[in-house]
N, CA, C and O atoms as CSV, one atom per row, in Angstrom:
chain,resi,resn,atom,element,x,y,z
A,1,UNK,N,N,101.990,55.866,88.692
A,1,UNK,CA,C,101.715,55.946,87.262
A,1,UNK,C,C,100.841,57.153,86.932
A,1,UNK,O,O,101.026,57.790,85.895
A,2,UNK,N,N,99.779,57.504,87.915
A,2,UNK,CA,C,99.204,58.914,87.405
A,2,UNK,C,C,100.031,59.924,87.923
A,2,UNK,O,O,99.410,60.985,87.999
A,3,UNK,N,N,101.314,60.009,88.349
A,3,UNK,CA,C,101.848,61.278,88.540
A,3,UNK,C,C,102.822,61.181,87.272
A,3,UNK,O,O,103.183,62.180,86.651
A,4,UNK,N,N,103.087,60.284,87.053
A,4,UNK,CA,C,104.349,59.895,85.906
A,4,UNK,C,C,103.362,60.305,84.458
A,4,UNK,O,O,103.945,60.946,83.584
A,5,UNK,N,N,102.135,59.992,84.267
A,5,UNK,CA,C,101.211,61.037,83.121
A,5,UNK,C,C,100.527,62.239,83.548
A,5,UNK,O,O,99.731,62.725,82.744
A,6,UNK,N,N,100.671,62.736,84.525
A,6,UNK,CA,C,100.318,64.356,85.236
A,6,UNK,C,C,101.586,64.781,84.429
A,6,UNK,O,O,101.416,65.170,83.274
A,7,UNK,N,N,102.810,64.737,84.942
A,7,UNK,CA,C,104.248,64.663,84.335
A,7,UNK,C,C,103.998,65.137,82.854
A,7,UNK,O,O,104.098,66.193,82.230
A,8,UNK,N,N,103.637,63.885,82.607
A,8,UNK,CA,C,104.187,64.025,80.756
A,8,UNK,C,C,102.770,64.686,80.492
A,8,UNK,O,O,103.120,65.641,79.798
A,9,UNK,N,N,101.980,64.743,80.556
A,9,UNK,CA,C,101.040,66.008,80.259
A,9,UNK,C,C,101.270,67.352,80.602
A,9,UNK,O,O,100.876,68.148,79.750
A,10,UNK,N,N,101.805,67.845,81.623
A,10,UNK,CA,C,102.451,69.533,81.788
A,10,UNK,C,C,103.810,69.722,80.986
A,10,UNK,O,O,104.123,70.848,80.599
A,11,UNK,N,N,104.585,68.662,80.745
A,11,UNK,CA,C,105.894,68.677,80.141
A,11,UNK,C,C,105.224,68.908,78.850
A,11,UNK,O,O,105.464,70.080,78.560
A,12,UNK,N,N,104.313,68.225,77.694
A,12,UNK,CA,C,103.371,68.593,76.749
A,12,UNK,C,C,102.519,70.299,76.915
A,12,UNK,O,O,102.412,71.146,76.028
A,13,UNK,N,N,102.147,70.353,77.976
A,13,UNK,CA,C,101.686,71.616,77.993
A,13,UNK,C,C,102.609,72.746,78.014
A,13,UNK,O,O,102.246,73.647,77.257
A,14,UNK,N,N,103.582,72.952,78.585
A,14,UNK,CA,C,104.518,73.531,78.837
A,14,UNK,C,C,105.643,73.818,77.213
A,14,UNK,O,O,106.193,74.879,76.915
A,15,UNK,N,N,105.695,72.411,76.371
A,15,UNK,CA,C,106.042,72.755,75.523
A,15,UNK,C,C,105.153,73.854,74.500
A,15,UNK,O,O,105.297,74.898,73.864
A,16,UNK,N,N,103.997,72.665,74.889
A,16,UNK,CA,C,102.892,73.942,73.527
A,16,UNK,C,C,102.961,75.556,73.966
A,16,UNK,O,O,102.771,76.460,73.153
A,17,UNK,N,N,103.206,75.734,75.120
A,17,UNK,CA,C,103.223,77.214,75.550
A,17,UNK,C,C,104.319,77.905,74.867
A,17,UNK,O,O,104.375,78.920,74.173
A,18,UNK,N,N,105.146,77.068,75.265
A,18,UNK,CA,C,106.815,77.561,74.457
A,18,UNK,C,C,106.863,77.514,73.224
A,18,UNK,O,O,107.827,78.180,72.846
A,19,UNK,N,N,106.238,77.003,72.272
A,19,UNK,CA,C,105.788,76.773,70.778
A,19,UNK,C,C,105.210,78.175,70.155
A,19,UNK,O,O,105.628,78.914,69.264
A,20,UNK,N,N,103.872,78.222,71.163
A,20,UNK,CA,C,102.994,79.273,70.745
A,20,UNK,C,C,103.515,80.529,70.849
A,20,UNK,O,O,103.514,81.286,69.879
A,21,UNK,N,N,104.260,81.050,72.620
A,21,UNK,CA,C,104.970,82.276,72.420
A,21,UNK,C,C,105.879,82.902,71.535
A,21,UNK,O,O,106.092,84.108,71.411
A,22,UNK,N,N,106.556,81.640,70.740
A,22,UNK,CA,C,107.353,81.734,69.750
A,22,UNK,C,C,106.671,82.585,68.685
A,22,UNK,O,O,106.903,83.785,68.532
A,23,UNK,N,N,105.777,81.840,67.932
A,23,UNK,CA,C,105.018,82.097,67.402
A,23,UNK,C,C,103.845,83.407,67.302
A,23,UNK,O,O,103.092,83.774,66.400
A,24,UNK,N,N,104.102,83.892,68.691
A,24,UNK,CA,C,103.038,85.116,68.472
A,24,UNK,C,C,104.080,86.120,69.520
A,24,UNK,O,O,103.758,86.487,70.650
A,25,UNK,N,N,105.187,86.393,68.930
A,25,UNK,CA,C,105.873,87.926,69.297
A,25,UNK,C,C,105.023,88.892,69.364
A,25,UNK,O,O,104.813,89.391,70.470
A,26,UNK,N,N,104.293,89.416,68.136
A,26,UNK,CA,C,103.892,90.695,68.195
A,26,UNK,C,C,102.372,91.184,69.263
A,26,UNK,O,O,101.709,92.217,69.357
A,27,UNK,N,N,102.317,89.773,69.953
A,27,UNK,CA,C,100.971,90.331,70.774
A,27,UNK,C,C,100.977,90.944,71.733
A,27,UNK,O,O,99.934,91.340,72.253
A,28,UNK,N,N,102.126,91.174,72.202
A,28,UNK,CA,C,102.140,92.059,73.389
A,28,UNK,C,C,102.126,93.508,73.058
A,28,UNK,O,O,101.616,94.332,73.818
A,29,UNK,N,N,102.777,93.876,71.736
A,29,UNK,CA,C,102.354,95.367,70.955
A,29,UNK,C,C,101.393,95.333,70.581
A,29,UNK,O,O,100.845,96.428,70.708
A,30,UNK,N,N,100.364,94.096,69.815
A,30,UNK,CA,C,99.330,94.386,69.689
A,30,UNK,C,C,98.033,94.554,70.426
A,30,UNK,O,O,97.009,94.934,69.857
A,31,UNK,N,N,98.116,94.174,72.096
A,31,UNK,CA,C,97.407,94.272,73.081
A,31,UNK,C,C,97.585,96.201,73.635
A,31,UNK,O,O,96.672,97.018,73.753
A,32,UNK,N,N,98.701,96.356,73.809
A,32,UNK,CA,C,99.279,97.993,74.175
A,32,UNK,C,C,98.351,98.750,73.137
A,32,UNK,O,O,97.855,99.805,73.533
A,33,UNK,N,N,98.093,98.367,71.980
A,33,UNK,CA,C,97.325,99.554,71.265
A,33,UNK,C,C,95.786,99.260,71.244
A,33,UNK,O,O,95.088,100.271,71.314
A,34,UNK,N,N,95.175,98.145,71.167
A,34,UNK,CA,C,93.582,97.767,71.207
A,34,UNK,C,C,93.341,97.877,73.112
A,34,UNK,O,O,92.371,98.451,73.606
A,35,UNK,N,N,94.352,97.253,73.869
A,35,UNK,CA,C,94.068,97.289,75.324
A,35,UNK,C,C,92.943,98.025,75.597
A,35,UNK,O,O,91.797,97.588,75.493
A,36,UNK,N,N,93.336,99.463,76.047
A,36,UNK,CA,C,92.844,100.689,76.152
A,36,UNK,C,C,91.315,100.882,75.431
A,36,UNK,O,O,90.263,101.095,76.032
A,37,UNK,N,N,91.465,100.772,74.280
A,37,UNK,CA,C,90.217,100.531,73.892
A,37,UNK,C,C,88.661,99.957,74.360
A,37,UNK,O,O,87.489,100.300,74.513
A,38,UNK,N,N,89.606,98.816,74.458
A,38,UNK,CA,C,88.694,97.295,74.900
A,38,UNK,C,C,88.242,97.620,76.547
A,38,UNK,O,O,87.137,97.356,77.021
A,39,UNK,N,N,89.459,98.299,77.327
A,39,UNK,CA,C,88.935,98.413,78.896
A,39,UNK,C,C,87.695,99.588,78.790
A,39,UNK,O,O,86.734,99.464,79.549
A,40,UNK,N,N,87.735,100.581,77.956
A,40,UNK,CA,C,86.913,101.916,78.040
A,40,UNK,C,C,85.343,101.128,77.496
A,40,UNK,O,O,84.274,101.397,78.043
A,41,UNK,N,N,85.506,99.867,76.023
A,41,UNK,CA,C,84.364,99.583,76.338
A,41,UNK,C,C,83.236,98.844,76.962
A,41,UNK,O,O,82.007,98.924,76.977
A,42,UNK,N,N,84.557,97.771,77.687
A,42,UNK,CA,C,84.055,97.216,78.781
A,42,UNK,C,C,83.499,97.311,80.041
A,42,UNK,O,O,82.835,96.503,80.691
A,43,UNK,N,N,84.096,99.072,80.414
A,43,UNK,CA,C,83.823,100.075,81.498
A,43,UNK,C,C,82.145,100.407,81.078
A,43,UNK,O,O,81.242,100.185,81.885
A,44,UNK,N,N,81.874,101.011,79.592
A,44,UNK,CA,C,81.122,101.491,79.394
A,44,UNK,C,C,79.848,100.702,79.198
A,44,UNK,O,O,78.774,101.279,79.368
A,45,UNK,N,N,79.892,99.105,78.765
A,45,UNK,CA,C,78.841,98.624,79.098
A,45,UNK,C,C,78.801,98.156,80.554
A,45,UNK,O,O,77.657,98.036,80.991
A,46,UNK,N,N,79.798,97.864,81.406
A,46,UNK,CA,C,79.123,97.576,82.586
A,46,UNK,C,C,78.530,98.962,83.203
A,46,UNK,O,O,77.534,98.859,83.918
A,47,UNK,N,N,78.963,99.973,83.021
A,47,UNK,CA,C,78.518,101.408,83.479
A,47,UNK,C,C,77.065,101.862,83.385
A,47,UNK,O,O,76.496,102.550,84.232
A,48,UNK,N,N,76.232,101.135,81.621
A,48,UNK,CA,C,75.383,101.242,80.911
A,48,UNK,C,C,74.553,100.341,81.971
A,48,UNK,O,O,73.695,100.860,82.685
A,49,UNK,N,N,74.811,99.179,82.021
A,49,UNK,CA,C,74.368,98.233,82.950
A,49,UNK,C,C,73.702,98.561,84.216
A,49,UNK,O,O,72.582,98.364,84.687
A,50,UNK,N,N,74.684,99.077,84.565
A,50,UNK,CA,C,74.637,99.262,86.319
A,50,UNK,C,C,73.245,100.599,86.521
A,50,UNK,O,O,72.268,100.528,87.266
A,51,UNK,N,N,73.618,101.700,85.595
A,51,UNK,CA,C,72.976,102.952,84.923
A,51,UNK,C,C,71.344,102.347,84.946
A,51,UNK,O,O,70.452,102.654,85.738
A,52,UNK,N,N,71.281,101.212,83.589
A,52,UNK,CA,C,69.684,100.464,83.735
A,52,UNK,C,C,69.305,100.058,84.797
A,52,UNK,O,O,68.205,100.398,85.233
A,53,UNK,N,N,70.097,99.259,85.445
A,53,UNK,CA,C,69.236,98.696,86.795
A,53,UNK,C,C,68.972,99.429,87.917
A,53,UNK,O,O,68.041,99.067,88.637
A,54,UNK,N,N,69.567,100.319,88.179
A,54,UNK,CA,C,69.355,101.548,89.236
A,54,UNK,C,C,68.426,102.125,88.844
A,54,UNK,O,O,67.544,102.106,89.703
A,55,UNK,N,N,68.095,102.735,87.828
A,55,UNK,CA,C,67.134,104.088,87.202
A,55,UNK,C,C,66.448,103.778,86.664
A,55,UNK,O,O,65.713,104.743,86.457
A,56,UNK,N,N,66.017,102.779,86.098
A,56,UNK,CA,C,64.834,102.041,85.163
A,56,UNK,C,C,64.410,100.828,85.668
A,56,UNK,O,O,63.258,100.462,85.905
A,57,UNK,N,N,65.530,100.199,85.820
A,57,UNK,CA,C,64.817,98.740,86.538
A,57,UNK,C,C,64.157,98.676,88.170
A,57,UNK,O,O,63.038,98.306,88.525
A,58,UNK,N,N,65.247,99.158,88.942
A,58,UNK,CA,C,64.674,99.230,90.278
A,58,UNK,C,C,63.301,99.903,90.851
A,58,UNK,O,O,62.594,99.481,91.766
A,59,UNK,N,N,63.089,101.326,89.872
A,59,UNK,CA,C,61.506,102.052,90.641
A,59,UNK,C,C,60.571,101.056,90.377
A,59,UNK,O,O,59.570,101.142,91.088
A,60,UNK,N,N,60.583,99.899,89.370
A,60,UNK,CA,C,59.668,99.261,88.601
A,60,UNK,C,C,59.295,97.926,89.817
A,60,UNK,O,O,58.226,97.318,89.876
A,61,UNK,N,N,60.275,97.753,90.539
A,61,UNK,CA,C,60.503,97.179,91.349
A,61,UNK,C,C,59.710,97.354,92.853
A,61,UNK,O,O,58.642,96.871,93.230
A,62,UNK,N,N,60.616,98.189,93.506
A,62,UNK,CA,C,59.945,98.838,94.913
A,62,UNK,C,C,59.776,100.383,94.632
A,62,UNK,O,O,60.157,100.813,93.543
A,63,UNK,N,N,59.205,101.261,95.591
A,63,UNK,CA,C,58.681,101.913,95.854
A,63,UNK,C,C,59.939,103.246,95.444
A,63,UNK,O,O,61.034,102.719,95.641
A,64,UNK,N,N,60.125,104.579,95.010
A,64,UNK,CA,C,61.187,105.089,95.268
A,64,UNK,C,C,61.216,105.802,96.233
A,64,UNK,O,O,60.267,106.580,96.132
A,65,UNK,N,N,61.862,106.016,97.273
A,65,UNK,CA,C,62.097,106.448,98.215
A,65,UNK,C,C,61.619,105.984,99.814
A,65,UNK,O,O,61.795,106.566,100.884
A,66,UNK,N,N,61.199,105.177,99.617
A,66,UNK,CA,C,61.067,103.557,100.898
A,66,UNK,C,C,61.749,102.998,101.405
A,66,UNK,O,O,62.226,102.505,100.383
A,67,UNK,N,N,62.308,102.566,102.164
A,67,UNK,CA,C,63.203,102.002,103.055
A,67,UNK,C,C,63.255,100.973,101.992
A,67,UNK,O,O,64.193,101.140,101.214
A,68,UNK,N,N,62.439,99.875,101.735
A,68,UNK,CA,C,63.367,98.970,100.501
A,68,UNK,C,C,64.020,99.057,99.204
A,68,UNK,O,O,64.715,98.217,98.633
A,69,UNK,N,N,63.567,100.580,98.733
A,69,UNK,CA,C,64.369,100.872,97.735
A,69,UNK,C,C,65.716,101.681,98.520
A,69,UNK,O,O,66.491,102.146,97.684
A,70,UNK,N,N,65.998,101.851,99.498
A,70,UNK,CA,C,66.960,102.814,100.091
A,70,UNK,C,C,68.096,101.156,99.931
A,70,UNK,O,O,69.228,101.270,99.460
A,71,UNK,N,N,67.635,99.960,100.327
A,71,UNK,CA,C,68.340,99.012,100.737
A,71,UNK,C,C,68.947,98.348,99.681
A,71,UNK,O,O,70.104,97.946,99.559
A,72,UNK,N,N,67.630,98.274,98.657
A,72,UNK,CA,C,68.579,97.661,97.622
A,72,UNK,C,C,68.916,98.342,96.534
A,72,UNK,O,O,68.928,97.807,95.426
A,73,UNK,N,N,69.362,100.138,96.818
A,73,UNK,CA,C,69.709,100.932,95.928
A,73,UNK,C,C,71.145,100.731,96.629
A,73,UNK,O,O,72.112,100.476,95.911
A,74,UNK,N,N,71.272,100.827,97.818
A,74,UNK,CA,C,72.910,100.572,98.555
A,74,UNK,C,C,72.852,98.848,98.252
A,74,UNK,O,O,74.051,98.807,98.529
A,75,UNK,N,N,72.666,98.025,98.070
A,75,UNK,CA,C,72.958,96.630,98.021
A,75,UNK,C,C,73.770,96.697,95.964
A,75,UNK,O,O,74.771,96.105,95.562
A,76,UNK,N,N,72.826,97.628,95.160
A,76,UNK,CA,C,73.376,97.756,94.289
A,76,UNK,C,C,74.565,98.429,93.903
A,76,UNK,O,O,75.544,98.072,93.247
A,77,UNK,N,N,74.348,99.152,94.286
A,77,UNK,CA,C,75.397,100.433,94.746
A,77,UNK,C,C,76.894,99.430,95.140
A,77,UNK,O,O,77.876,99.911,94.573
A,78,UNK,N,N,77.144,98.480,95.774
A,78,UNK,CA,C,78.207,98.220,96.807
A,78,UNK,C,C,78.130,97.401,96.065
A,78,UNK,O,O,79.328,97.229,95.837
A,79,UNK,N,N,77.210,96.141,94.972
A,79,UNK,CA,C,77.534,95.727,93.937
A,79,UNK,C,C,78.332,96.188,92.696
A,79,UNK,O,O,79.194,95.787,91.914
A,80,UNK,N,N,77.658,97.117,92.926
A,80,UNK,CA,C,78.846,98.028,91.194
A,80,UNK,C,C,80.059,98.372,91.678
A,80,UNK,O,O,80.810,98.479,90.709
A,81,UNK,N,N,80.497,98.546,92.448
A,81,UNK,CA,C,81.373,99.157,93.111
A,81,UNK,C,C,82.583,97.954,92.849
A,81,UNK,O,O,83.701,98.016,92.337
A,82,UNK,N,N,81.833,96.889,93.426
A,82,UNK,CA,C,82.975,96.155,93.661
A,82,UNK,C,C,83.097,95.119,92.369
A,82,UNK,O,O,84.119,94.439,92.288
A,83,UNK,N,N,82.053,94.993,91.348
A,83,UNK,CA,C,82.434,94.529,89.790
A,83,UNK,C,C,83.654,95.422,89.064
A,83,UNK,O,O,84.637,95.035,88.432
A,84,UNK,N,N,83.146,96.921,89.447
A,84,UNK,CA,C,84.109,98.134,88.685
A,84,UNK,C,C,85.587,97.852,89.288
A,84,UNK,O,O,86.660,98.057,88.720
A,85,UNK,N,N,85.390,97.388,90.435
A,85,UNK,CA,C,87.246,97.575,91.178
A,85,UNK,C,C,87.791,96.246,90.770
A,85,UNK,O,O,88.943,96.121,90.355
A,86,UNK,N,N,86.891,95.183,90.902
A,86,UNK,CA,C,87.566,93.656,90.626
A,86,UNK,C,C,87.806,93.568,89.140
A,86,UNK,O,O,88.706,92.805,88.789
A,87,UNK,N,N,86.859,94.511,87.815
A,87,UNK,CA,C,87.349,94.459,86.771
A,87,UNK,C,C,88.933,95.115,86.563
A,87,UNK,O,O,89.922,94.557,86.089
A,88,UNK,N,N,88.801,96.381,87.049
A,88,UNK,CA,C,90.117,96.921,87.174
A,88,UNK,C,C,91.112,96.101,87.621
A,88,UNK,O,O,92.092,95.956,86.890
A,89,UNK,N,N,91.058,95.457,88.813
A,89,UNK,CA,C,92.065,94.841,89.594
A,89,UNK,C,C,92.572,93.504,88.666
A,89,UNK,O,O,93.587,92.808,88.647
A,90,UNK,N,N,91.407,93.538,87.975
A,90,UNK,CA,C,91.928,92.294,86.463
A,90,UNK,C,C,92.554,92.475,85.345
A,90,UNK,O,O,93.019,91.623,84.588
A,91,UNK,N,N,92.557,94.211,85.212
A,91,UNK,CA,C,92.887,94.381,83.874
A,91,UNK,C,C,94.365,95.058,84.157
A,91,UNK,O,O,95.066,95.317,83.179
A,92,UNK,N,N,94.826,95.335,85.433
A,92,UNK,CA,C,95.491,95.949,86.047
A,92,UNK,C,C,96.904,94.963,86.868
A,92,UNK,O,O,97.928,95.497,87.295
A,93,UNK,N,N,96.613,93.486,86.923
A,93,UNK,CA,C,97.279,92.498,87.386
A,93,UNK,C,C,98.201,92.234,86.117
A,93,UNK,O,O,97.808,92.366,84.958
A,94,UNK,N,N,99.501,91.836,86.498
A,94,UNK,CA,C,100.806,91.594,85.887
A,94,UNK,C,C,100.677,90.158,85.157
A,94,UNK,O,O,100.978,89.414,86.090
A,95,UNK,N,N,100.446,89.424,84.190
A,95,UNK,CA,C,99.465,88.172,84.271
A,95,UNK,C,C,100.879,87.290,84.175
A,95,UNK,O,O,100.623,86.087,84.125
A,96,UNK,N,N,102.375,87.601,84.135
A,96,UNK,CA,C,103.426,87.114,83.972
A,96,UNK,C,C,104.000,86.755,82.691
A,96,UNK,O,O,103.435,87.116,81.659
A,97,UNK,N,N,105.335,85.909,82.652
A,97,UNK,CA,C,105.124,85.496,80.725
A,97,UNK,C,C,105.509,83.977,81.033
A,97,UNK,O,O,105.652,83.439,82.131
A,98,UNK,N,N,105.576,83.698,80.368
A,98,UNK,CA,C,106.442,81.997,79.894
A,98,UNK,C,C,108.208,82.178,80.251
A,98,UNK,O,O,108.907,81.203,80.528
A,99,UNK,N,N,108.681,83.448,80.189
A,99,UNK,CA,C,110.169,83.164,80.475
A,99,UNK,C,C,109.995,83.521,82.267
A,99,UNK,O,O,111.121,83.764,82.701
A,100,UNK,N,N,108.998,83.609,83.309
A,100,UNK,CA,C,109.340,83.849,84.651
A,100,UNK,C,C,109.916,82.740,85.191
A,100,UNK,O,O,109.965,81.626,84.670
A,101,UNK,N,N,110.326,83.050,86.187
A,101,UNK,CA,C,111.205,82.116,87.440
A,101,UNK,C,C,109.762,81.306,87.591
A,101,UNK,O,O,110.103,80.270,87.020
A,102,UNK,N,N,108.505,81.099,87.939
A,102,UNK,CA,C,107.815,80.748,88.740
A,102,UNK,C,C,107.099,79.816,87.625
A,102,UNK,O,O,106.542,78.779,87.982
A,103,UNK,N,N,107.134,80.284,86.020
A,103,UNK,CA,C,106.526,79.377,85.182
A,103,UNK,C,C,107.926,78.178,84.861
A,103,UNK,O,O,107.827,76.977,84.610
A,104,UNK,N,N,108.753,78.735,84.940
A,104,UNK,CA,C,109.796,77.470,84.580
A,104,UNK,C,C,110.313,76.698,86.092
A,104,UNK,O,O,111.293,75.955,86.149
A,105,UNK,N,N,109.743,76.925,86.859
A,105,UNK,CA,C,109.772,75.864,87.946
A,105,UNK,C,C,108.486,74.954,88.076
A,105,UNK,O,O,108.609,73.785,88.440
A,106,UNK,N,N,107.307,75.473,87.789
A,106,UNK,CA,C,106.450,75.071,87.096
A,106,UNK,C,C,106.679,73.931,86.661
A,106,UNK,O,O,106.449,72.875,87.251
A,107,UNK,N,N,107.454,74.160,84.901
A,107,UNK,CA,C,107.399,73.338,84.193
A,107,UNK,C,C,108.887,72.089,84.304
A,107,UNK,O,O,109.269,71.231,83.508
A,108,UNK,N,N,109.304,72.433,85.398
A,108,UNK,CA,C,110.778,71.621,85.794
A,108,UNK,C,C,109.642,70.129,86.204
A,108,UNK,O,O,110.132,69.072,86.602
């Protein structure tokens, strides 16, 4: 009985998906023109970010040029690095649609 309402709850979800895509054609043109936008200013505050805590926040911190600021200038360092690539690698992933092979087996 809880797989038989798992069931009829994704068969419900699955419809509302199919409802809504109906309903919103034009967002995939309207993502192509704001997209771009939105990634440059999302780049630019985490950039701003990363910028403060290195150069303002950290001397305030340890010493500059000390073996513990050497450590957690590379601990930050290899932090930004890998927020900047995993944002990319997010904005950059294929996110699929509602008509794929893999969402309508899904919803079978």
């Amino acid at each position: 009985t809880a797989m038989k309402a798992f069931e009829t709850g994704a068969d419900r979800f699955c419809g509302f998906l199919d409802r809504l895509a109906e309903k919103i054609v034009c967002l995939d043109n309207t993502m192509l023109y704001i997209g771009p936008p939105l990634v440059l200013g999302a780049s630019l505050l985490i950039g701003t970010i990363i910028k403060f805590g290195i150069f303002d926040v950290l001397p305030l911190v340890v010493t500059p040029g000390s073996f513990a600021h050497m450590m957690h200038l590379l601990w930050a360092l290899l932090l930004s690095v890998n927020v900047l690539f995993h944002y990319a690698m997010g904005v950059t992933t294929n996110p699929g649609s509602h008509g794929s092979d893999v969402y309508q087996k899904l919803c079978e």
